[in-house]
C-alpha positions as CSV (number, residue, x, y, z in Angstrom):
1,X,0.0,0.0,0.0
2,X,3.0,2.0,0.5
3,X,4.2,2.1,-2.5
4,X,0.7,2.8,-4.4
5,X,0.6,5.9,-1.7
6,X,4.0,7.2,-2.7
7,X,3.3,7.0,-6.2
8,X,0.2,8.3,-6.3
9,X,1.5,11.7,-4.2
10,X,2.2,13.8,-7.6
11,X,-1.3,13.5,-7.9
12,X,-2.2,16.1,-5.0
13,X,-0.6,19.0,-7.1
14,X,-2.5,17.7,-10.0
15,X,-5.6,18.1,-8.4
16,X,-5.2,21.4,-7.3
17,X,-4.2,22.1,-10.9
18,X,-7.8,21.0,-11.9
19,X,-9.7,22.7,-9.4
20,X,-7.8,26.3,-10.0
21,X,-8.7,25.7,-13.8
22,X,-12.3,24.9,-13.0
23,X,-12.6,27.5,-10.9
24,X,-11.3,29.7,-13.4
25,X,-14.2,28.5,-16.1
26,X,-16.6,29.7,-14.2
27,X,-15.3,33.3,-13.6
28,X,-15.6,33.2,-17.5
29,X,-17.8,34.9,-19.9
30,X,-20.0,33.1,-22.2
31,X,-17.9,33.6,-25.6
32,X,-14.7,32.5,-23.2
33,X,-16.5,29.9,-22.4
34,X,-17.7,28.9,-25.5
35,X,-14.6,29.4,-26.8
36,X,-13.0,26.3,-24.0
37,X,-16.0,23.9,-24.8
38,X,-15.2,24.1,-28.2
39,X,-11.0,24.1,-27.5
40,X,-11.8,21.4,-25.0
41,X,-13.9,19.1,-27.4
42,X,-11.2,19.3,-30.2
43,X,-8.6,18.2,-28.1
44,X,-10.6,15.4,-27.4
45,X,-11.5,14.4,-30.3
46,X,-7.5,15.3,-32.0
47,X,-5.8,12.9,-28.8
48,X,-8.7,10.3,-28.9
49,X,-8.0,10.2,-33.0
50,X,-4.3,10.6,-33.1
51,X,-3.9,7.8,-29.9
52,X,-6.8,5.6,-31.8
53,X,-4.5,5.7,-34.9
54,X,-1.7,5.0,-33.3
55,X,-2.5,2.1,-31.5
56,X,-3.0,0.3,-35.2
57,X,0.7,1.5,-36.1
58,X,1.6,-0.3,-32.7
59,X,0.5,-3.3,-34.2
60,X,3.0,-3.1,-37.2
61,X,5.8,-2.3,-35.1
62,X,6.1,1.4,-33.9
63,X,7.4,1.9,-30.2
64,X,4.8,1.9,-27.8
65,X,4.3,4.8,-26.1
66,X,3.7,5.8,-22.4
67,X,1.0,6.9,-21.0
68,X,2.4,9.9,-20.0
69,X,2.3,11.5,-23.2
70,X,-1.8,11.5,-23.5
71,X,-2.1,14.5,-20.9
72,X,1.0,16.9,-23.3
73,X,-0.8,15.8,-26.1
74,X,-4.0,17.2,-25.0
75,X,-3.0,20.4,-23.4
76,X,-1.3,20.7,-26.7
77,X,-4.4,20.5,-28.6
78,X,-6.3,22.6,-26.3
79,X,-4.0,25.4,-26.6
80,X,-3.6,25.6,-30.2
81,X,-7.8,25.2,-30.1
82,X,-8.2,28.0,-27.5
83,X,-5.4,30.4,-29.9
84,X,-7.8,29.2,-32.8
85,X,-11.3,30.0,-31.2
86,X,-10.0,33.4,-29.8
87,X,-8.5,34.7,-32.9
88,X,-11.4,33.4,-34.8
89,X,-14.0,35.7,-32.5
90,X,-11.9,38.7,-32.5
C-alpha cells in the first residue's frame, strides 16, 4: 500500500491544478467559455483520433508509447484550439 501511496503523491498537485482551472471557467464569460467547450472538445476528439491511430501502427511495429504523453498531447491541442477560437472571434 506504501508504494501505491508514494506514487500516487504527484497527484495532489494535479488536483489542485484542476480545481484552480475549474474555478477559473466559471469566472468566465459566455464567448470564453464557448470558446473552452469548443478548444476542449477538439482536443478530445484530436488525442482520442491521433492515440486511436496510433494504437493500429503499434500493431505493425512502432514503439509503444507511455501513457504519460496522453495528458502533453491534449494540453497541446487545447492550446492551439483555444489560440484558434479566440482569434477566430476577434
Amino acid at each position: 500500500w506504501l508504494k501505491i501511496v508514494v506514487s500516487l503523491t504527484p497527484m495532489l498537485p494535479a488536483l489542485v491544478i484542476a480545481w484552480v482551472i475549474i474555478q477559473q471557467f466559471k469566472r468566465f464569460d459566455e464567448l470564453q467559455q464557448k470558446i473552452q467547450l469548443q478548444a476542449l472538445g477538439m482536443s478530445f476528439i484530436g488525442t482520442s483520433l491521433i492515440t486511436f491511430s496510433y494504437g493500429f501502427l503499434e500493431n505493425v511495429g512502432f514503439p509503444k508509447l507511455t501513457m504519460f504523453i496522453i495528458w502533453p498531447m491534449m494540453a497541446m491541442l487545447w492550446s492551439i484550439a483555444t489560440i484558434v477560437g479566440t482569434w477566430k472571434y476577434r
